[in-house]
C-alpha positions in Angstrom: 86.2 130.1 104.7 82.6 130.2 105.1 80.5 127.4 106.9 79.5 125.0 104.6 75.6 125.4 103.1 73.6 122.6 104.0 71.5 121.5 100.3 68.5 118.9 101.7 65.6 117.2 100.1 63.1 115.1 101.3 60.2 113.1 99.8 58.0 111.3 101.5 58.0 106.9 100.4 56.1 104.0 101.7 58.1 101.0 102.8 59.3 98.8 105.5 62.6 99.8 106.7 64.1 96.7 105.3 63.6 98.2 101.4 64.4 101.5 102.2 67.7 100.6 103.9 68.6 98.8 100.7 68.3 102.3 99.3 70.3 103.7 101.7 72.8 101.1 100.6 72.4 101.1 96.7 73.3 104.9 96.9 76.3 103.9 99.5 77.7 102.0 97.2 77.0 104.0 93.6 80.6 104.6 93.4 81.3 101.0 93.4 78.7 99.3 91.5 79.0 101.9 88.4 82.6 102.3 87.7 83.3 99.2 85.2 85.6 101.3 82.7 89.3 103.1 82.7 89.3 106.4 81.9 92.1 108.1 79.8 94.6 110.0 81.2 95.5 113.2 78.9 99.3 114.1 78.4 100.4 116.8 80.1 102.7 118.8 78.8 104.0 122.7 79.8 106.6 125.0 79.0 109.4 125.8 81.5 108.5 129.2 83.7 111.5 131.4 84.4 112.2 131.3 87.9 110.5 133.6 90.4 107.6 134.9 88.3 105.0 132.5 90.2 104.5 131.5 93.7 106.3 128.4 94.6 105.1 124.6 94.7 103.7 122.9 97.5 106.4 120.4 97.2 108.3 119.7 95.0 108.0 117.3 92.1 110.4 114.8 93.8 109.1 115.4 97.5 106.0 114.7 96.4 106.8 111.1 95.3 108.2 110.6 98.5 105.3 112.3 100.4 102.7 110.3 98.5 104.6 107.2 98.9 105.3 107.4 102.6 101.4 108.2 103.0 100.0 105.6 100.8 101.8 102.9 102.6 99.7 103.1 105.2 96.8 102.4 103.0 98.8 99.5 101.7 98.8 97.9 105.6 95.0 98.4 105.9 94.7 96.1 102.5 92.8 93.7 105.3 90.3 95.9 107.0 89.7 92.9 109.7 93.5 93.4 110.5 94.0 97.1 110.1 95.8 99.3 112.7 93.6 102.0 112.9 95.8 104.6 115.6 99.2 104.1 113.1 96.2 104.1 109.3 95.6 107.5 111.7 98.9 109.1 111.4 99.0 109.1 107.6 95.2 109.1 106.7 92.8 111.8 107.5 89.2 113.3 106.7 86.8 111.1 104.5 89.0 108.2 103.6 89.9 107.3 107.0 86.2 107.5 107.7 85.5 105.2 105.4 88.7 102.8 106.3 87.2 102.8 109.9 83.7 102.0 108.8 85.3 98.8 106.7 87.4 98.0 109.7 84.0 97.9 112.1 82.3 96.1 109.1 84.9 93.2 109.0 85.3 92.7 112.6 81.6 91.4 112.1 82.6 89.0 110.2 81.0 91.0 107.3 82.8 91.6 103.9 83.1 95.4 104.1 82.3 97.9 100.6 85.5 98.8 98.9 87.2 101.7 101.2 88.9 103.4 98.9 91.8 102.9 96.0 93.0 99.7 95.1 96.6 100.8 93.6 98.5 103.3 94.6 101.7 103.0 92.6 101.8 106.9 91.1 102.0 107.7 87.7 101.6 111.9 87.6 101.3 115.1 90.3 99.3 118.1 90.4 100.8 120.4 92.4 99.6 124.1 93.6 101.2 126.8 93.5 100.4 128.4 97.3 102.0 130.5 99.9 100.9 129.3 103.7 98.5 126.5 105.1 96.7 124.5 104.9 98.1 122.8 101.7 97.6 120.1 99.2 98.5 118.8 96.3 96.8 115.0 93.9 98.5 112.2 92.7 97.1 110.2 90.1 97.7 106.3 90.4 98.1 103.0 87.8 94.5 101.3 87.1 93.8 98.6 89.9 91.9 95.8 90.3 89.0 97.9 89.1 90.7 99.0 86.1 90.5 102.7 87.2 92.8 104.9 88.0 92.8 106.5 90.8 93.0 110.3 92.3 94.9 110.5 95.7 94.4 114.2 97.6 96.9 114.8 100.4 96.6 117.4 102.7 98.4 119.6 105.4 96.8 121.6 107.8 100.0 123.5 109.0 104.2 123.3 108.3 104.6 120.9 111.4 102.0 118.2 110.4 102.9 115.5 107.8 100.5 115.5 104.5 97.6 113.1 105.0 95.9 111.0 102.5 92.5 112.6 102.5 90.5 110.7 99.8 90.9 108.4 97.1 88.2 108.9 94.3 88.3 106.6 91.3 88.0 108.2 87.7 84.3 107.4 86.4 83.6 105.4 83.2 84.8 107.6 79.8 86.5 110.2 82.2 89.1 112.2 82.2 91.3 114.7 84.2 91.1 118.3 82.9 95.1 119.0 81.5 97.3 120.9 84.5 100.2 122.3 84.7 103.1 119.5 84.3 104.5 119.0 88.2 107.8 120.8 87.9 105.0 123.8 86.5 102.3 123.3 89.4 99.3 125.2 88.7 97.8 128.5 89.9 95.3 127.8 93.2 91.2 129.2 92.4 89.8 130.5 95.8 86.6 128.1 96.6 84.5 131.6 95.9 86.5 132.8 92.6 84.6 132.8 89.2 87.1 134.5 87.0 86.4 133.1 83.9 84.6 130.3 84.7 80.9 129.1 84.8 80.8 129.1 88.6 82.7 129.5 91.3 84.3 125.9 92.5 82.3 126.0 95.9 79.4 126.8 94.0 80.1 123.9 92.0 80.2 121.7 94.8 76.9 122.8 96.4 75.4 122.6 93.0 76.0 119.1 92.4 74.8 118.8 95.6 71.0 119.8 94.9 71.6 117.6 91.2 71.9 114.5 93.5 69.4 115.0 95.9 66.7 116.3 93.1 67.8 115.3 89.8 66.5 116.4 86.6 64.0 118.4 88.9 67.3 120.6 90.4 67.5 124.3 89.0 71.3 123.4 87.9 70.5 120.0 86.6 71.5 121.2 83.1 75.0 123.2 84.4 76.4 119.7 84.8 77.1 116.7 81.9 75.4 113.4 82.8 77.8 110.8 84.6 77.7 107.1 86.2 77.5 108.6 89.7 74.8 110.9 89.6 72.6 108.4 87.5 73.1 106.0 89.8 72.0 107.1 92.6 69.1 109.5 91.2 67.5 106.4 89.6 67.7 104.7 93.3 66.1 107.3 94.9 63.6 107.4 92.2 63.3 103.7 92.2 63.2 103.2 96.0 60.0 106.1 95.9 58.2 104.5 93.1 58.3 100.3 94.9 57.7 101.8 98.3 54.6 104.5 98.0 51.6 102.5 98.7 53.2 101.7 102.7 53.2 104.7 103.7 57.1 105.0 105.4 59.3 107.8 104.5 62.5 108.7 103.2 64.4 111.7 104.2 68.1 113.0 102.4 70.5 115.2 103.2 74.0 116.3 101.8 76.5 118.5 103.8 79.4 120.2 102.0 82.1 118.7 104.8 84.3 122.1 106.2 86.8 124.3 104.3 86.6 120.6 101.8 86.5 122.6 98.6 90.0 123.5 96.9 91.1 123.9 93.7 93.0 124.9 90.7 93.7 126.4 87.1 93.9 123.9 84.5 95.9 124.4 81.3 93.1 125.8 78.8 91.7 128.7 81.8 89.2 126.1 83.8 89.8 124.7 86.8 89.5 121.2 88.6 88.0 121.1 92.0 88.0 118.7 94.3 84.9 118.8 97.3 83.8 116.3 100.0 80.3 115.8 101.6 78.5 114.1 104.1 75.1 113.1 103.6 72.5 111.3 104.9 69.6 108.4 104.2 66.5 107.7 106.9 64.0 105.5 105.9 60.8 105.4 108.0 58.6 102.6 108.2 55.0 103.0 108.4 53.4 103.5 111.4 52.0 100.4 113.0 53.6 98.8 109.9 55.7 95.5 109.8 59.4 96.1 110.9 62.6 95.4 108.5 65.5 93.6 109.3 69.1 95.1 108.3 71.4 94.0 105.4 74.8 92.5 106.8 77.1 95.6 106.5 73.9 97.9 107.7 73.9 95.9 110.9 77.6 95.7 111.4 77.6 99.5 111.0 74.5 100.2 113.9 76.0 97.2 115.9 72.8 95.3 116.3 70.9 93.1 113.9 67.0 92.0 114.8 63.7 94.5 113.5 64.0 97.8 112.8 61.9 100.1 111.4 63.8 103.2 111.5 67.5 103.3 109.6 69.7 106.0 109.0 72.7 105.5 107.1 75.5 108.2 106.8 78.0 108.4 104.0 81.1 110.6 103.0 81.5 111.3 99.6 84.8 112.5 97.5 83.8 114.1 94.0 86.5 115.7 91.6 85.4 118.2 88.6 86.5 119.3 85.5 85.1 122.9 85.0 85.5 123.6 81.7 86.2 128.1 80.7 83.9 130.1 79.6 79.9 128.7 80.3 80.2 125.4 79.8 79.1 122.5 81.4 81.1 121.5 84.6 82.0 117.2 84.7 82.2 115.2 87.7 85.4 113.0 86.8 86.1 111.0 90.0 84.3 110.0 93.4 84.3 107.8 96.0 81.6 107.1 98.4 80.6 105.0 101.0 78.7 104.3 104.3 80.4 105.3 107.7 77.9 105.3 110.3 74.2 103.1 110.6 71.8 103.9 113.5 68.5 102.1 113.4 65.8 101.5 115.9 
């Protein structure tokens, strides 16, 4: 695969690092704060294929179950981040969601009640499964509404035949959403290569870096209007915009960034020709204070995070992002239909 593109905006906002950091938080938490609804789940349904006219499954339908078990129990352990073993949450969790697991362990050893981390069921009620020679390899679960009263989207990976599959993220369906119709498991679907457009309004990594520049600029991105209005994207757009308008007159700044996160984006063919991809970023908030201005003081998880409380007036807060998308045939518009986000590193001074 190609190295990730790096998408960045920047526009310059008065403030006292104390406002801006709540920003930095508002958009840390999007995920969270906006997700009130369940989505429905479409049936899936396939005919039978006659055996040895497609590559092979992942894993099969019954491994899988046993695979996403076995991996989500870990996650299960960690339900107390204050408590969690984070070398054994290692040995089944992986890329952005044990990130974020980490972060909430840090955040709770302060004494601070961390942001959600990630899924809050995992009891699976469907697979998709590729259909994929060699490695790495992956393959989704979907899970039973939690708490939250959303379901769930569970992505396991495998770099190579001799490592277990990890759980790699655990995006939540957004409010009204739902999952683009695959393959049934026992059918798998066909992989898209992250740079392959056949038949489809972009190519999935183009997708990703897309919805990228959306976030960062809104309504003001070049491919604001390739992608349907959802929570996420709302959310934090309007805080950006929100945090810029309250903060002008001061004179601080506030700087954004958002990294496609390596070899993140896969995906594959969903039942009517589209395909659903799945990507993960990293991005970043610094927020500035004036110079010679009054210093800000750090919310409670912010602090936890940068491991120091006291003035600041310079904050920058890192997050890792998990978005799913339905991209629909044809030229239509393309969906973001899950995420998960959340804050994994704070450095202030």
């Amino acid at each position: 695969m190609r190295p990730p593109r790096t998408t960045r905006a920047r526009a310059t906002t008065p403030a006292a690092a104390r406002a801006t950091t709540r920003a930095a938080a508002l958009a840390a938490c999007a995920a969270v704060l906006v997700l009130p609804a369940c989505a429905e789940l479409p049936a899936v349904t396939a005919p039978a294929a006659a055996a040895g006219e497609r590559t092979a499954l992942v894993v099969q339908p019954a491994q899988a179950a046993r695979i996403a078990e076995a991996a989500t129990a870990a996650l299960g352990a960690a339900g107390d981040p204050a408590a969690t073993d984070l070398d054994a949450l290692a040995a089944r969790v992986t890329g952005p969601e044990l990130d974020l697991r980490r972060a909430a362990a840090t955040v709770a050893a302060a004494g601070v009640a961390p942001p959600a981390a990630g899924a809050d069921d995992l009891d699976a009620i469907s697979s998709v499964l590729p259909r994929q020679d060699g490695w790495p390899r992956w393959f989704l679960t979907v899970t039973e509404p939690g708490e939250d009263s959303k379901p769930s989207v569970v992505v396991l990976r495998s770099p190579s035949a001799r490592e277990p599959y990890r759980v790699w993220g655990t995006p939540s369906l957004l409010p009204g959403a739902s999952l683009p119709t695959t393959g049934a498991p026992a059918d798998g679907a066909a992989v898209v290569g992250p740079d392959e457009d056949t038949n489809l309004p972009m190519s999935p990594r183009a997708v990703a870096e897309r919805y990228a520049d959306v976030l960062l600029h809104g309504d003001d991105s070049e491919f604001a209007d390739r992608f349907t209005a959802d929570a996420y994207r709302s959310s934090v757009v309007s805080s950006a915009q929100e945090q810029t308008g309250a903060l002008e007159a001061a004179g601080g700044s506030l700087t954004q960034e958002r990294d496609l996160l390596d070899d993140s984006v896969v995906a594959v063919r969903t039942r009517d020709g589209g395909a659903l991809v799945v990507a993960g970023y990293r991005s970043s908030v610094t927020a500035r204070g004036p110079a010679g201005g009054r210093p800000g003081t750090l919310q409670d998880v912010a602090a936890a995070l940068a491991g120091r409380d006291g003035d600041v007036t310079s904050v920058t807060t890192v997050l890792e992002e998990v978005v799913v998308f339905a991209v629909p045939p044809g030229d239509g518009q393309v969906s973001a239909v899950a995420v998960q986000s959340g804050p994994v590193s704070v450095e202030a001074s």
